[in-house]
C-alpha positions, -999 to 999 in steps of 0.1 A, spaced: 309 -371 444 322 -335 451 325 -324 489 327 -287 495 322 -271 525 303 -230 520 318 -219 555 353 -223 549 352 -219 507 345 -192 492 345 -205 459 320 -233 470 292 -220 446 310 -226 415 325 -257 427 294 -273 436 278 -260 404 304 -276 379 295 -306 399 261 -307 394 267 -300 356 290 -328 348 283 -354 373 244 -342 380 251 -338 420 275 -323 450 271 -318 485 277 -285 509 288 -287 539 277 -270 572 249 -249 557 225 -257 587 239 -256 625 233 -272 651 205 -253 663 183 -251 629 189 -290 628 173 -299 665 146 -273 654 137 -290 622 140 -327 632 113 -317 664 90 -295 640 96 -328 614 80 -351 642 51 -328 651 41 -325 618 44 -360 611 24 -367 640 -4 -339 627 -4 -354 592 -11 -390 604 -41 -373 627 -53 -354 593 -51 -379 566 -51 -408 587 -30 -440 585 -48 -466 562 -46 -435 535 -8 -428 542 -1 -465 535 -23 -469 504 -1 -443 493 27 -465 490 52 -442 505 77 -441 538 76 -416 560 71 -389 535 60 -357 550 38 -330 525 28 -301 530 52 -291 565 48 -253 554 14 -251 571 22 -269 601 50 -249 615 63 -216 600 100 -234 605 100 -252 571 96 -216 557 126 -211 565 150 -234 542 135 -210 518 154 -182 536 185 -199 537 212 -179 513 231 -211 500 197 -223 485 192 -185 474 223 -188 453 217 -222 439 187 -215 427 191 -181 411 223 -199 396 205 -226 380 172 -214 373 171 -173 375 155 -152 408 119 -156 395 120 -198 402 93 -212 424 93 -241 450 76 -269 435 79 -292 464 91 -294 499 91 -331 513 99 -346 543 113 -375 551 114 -399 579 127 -430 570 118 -456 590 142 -489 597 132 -524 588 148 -555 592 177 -565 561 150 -590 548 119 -566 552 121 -540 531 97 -526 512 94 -521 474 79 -482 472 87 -455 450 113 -437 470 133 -468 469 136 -477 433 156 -453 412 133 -427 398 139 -391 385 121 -358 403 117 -342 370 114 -367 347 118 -346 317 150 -339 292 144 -312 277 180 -309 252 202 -298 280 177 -274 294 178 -270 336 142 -264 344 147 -283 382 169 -284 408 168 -302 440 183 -289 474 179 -320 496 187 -315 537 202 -341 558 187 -334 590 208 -369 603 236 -376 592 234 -400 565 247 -432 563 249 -465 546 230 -481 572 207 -457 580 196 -454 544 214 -429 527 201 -414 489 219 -436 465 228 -412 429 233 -428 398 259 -400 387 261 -393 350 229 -403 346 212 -366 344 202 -350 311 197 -379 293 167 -391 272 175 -429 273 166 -446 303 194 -466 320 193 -500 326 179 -509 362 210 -532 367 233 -507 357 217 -481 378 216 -505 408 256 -517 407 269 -479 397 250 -461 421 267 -444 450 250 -439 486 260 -402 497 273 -403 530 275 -373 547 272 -352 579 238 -339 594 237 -301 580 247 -308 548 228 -301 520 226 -324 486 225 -304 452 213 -320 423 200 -319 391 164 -333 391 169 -354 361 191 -374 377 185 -411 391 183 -416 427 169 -440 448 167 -439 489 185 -467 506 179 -493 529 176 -479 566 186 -508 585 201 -486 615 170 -494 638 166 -458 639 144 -434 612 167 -413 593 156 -376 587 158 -353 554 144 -325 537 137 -323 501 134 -294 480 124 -292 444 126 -253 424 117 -253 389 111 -225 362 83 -200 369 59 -216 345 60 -251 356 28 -258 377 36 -267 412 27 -302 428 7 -283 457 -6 -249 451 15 -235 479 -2 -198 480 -42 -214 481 -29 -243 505 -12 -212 533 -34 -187 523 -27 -148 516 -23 -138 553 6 -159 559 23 -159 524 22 -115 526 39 -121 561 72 -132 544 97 -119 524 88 -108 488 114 -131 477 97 -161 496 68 -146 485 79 -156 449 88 -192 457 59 -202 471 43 -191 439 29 -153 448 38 -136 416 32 -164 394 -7 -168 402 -34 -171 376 -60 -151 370 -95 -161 374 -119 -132 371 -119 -95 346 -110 -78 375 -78 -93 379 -72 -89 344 -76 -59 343 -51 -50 374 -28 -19 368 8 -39 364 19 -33 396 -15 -53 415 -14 -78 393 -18 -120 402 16 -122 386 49 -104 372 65 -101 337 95 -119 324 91 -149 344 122 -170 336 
């Protein structure tokens, strides 16, 4: 696994790029501070605490998931700001083009269990986030936050490297004895091609372990949550344009004539979408 770190390399863009091209992954260094981290992991524990209130537990467990966090955009402005963050800019515009969307920003508080006790969910067994090959094609890209730093035995995201942009599916044993658990400083943020197999590891720390996901795909590729209905129009005009176009602002559908029939420049969504 390439280390590069983007305050001290200048060159950490291509670097981490030729990475994620032959090996499917690479992690930056020091692109969130102290600061932005004690922010994130309070706002990541309110939020948690909100969701639980919301959806309610019985619901979160049928779900099969651990300590996954949707939806933390609209319950705390905070989360919008990974968005803003110039070493995800760059990825993303590298990989995809400037017109990609966000199509999801997860949570994650891992919680600990005994060595014994672990569950089998989804986020543990090796699984791709875009699950599609499509002949060398990058349509996805993941920037993935640790918030802590992670650890083998606090759980850290085992990657499978190699295994991206390929249409066979590897063998679960080979996947399982080849797969590396990315240790790394809290700040540091995880690139990686989304067709790559990953699994999170076993937190066994007796502590939760804290990350942010992100997933960007091509303009055209339909979001898991409708980010612009889910915050509404007030709050997705208050930001940038450019955030504006990741959460999905210029890439809205139309639903009436009137929208239709928009001059270009008030229209639900913009040309050459890449």
């Amino acid at each position: 696994m390439l280390f590069v770190d983007c305050r001290t390399d200048a060159g950490w863009l291509a670097l981490a790029l030729e990475a994620v091209r032959s090996t499917g992954a690479a992690v930056v260094e020091n692109v969130l501070d102290r600061e932005f981290l004690d922010r994130t992991r309070a706002a990541m524990f309110r939020a948690q605490e909100r969701i639980v209130a919301e959806v309610g537990r019985e619901t979160l467990a049928r779900a099969g998931e651990l300590g996954v966090l949707r939806l933390m955009l609209k319950l705390d402005d905070h989360f919008l700001r990974f968005l803003e963050l110039p070493q995800v800019l760059a990825v993303v515009d590298a990989t995809l083009s400037e017109t990609a969307i966000l199509h999801l920003q997860n949570g994650f508080i891992l919680p600990p269990f005994p060595k014994d006790a672990i569950p089998a969910v989804f986020q543990n067994r090796f699984h791709q986030d875009f699950p599609r090959v499509l002949n060398g094609y990058v349509a996805s890209i993941n920037t993935f936050f640790a918030i802590d730093a992670f650890t083998g035995e606090n759980g850290a995201t085992r990657f499978a490297l190699g295994t991206h942009q390929h249409t066979a599916v590897p063998d679960a044993a080979y996947l399982d004895r080849s797969a590396v658990a990315v240790e790394c400083a809290a700040g540091s943020m995880i690139v990686f091609d989304s067709t790559l197999y990953h699994a999170a590891g076993a937190n066994v720390s007796g502590e939760p372990r804290l990350a942010v996901n992100h997933q960007f795909t091509r303009s055209y590729i339909k979001q898991q949550i409708d980010y612009v209905r889910a915050l509404g129009a007030g709050a997705v005009t208050r930001q940038t344009p450019r955030t504006q176009q990741l959460l999905g602002w210029y890439t809205r559908v139309v639903t009436i004539l009137e929208e239709y029939y928009r001059p270009e420049e008030q229209r639900l969504y913009r040309k050459g979408q890449g």
